[in-house]
C-alpha positions in Angstrom: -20.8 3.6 125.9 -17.4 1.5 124.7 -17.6 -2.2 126.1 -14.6 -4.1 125.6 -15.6 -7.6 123.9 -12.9 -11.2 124.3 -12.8 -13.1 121.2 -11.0 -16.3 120.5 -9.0 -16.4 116.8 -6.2 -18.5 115.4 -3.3 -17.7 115.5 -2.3 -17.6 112.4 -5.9 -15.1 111.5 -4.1 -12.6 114.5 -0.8 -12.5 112.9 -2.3 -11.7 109.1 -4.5 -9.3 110.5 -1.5 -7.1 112.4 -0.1 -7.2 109.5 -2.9 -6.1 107.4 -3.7 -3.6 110.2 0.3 -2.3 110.3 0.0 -2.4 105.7 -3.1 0.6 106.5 -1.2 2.4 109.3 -4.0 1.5 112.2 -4.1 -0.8 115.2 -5.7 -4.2 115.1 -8.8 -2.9 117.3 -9.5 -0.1 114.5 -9.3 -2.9 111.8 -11.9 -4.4 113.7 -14.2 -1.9 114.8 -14.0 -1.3 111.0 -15.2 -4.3 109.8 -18.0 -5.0 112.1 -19.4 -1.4 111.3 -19.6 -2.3 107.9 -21.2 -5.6 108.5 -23.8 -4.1 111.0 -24.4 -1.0 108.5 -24.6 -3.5 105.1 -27.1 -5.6 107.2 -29.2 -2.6 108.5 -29.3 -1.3 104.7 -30.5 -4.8 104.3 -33.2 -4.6 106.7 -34.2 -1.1 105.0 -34.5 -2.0 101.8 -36.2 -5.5 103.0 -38.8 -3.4 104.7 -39.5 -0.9 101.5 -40.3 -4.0 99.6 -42.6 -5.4 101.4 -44.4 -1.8 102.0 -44.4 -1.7 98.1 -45.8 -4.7 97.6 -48.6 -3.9 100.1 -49.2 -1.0 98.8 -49.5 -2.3 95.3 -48.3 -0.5 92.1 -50.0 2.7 90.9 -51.6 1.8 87.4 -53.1 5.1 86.6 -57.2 5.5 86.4 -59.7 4.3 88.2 -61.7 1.1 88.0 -62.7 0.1 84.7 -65.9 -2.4 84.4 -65.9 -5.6 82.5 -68.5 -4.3 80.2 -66.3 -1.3 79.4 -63.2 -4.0 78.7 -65.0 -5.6 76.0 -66.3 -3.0 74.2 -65.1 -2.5 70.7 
């Protein structure tokens, strides 16, 4: 569902953005919808990879082996 959002800008950001918009032949609302997509998807990517380091570091490293014993470590 398509919601239609009010946001207050300068007016100064409004005029450099038409014209940025007008510069890559789309309208000020595609510029937009744009930019927060990438936001929202570099900050769920974000989230992801946050997520896969802490399950690595729960999960611990695979050394190889199993459990060696501390007599077995000093032999020589």
């Amino acid at each position: 569902m398509k919601r239609n959002i009010t946001l207050r800008l300068d007016e100064e950001l409004i005029r450099q953005a038409k014209v940025l918009a007008a510069r890559e032949s789309t309208s000020l609302n595609r510029l937009v919808v744009r930019e927060l997509s990438r936001l929202v998807g570099r900050d769920q990517a974000r989230e992801r990879a946050r997520r896969r380091a802490l399950r690595a570091m729960e999960e611990g490293i695979p050394m190889g082996g199993g459990r060696v014993s501390r007599d077995e470590l000093h032999e020589r």
